[in-house]
C-alpha positions in Angstrom: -4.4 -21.3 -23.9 -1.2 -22.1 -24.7 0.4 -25.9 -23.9 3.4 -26.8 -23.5 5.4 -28.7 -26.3 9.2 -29.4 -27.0 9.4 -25.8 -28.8 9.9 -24.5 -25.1 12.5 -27.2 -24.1 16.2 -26.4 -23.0 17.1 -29.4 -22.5 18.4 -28.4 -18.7 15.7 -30.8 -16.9 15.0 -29.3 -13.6 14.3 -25.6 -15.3 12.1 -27.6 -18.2 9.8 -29.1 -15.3 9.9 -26.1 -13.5 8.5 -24.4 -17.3 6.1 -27.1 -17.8 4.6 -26.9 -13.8 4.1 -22.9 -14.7 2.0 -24.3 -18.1 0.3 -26.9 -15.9 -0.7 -23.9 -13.3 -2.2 -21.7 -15.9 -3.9 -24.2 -17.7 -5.6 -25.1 -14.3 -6.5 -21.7 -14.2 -8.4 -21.4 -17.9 -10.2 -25.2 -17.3 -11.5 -23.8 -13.6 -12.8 -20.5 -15.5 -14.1 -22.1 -18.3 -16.3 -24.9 -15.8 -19.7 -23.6 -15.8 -20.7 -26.1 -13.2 -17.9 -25.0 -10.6 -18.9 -23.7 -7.1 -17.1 -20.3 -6.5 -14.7 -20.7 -9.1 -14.0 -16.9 -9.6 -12.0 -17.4 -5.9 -10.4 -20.7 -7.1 -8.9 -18.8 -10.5 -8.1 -16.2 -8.3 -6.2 -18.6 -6.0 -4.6 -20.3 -8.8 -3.4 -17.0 -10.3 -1.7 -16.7 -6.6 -0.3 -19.8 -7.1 0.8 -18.9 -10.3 2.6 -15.7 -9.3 4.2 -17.5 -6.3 6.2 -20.4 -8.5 7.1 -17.8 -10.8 9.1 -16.2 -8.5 10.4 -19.6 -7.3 11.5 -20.4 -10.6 13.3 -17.2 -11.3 14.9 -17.7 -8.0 16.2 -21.5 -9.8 16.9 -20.0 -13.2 19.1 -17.1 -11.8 21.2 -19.0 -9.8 21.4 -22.0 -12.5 22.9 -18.8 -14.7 25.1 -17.4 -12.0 26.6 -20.9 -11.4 27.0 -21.5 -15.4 28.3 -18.0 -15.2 25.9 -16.8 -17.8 27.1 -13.5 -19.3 23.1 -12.3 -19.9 22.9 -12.9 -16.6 22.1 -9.2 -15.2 19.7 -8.3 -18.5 17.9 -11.6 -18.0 17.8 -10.4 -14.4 15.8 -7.5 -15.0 12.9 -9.1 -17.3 12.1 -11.4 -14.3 12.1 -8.6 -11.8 10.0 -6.5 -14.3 7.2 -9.3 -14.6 7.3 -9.7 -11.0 6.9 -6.2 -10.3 4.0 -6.6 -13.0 2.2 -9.4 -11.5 2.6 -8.0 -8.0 0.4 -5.0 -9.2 -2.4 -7.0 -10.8 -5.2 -6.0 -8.1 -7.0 -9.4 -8.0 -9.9 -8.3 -5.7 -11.0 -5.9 -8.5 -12.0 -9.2 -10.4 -15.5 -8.8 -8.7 -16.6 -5.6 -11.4 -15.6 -7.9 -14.6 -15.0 -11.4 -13.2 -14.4 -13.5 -16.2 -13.3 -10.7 -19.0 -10.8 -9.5 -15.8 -9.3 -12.7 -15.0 -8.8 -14.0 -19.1 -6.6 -11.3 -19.5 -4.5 -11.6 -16.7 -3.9 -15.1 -17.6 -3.3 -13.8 -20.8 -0.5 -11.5 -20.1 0.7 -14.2 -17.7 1.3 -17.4 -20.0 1.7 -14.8 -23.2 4.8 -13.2 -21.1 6.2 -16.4 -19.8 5.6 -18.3 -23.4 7.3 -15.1 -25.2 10.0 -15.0 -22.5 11.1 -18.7 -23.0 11.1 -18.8 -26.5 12.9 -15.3 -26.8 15.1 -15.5 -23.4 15.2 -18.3 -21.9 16.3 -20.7 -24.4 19.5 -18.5 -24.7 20.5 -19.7 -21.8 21.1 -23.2 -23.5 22.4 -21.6 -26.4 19.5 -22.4 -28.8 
């Protein structure tokens, strides 16, 4: 699991707490999978990978028109990597988790946070010219 540190900061506050709630979301995700105690937790990762996928797209929304109004000129390339993760994400098929459930969901939360840590570091800090 990866955590969130200042490597990932912009310095352009409302997108670096909008990056740290997607860190908090996936690290809920990983500690409910991990519980061995917890009732029905496969459903609860599963709804917290739902969660996850939702504020992604609510952040990209934020970003994109944070770059539009700063008149970004990646704007359109940067455009199409979040469109290609959602369109990733949107075909993970979450009720197959019940054939592998814990080996299933790890590496979906691994593409997840690996794609969204890559994409800050390699994208998104562009955007504040680091």
């Amino acid at each position: 699991m990866i955590k969130w540190n200042s490597k990932y900061e912009l310095g352009i506050p409302h997108i670096d707490e909008q990056h740290q709630k997607l860190f908090q979301i996936a690290d809920e995700a990983f500690r409910t999978l991990r519980d061995p105690f917890l009732v029905d937790k496969y459903d609860k990762v599963v709804n917290v990978i739902e969660e996850l996928q939702e504020y992604a797209v609510y952040h990209f929304r934020a970003e994109e028109q944070y770059m539009q109004e700063t008149r970004y000129p990646r704007f359109l390339s940067h455009k199409v990597e979040h469109d290609d993760f959602i369109k990733e994400v949107s075909n993970i098929n979450l009720r197959a988790v019940d054939e592998d459930p814990e080996g299933y969901l790890v590496n979906i939360l691994d593409f997840v946070v690996g794609w969204i840590s890559n994409h800050i570091l390699n994208s998104d800090l562009k955007i504040a010219g680091k």
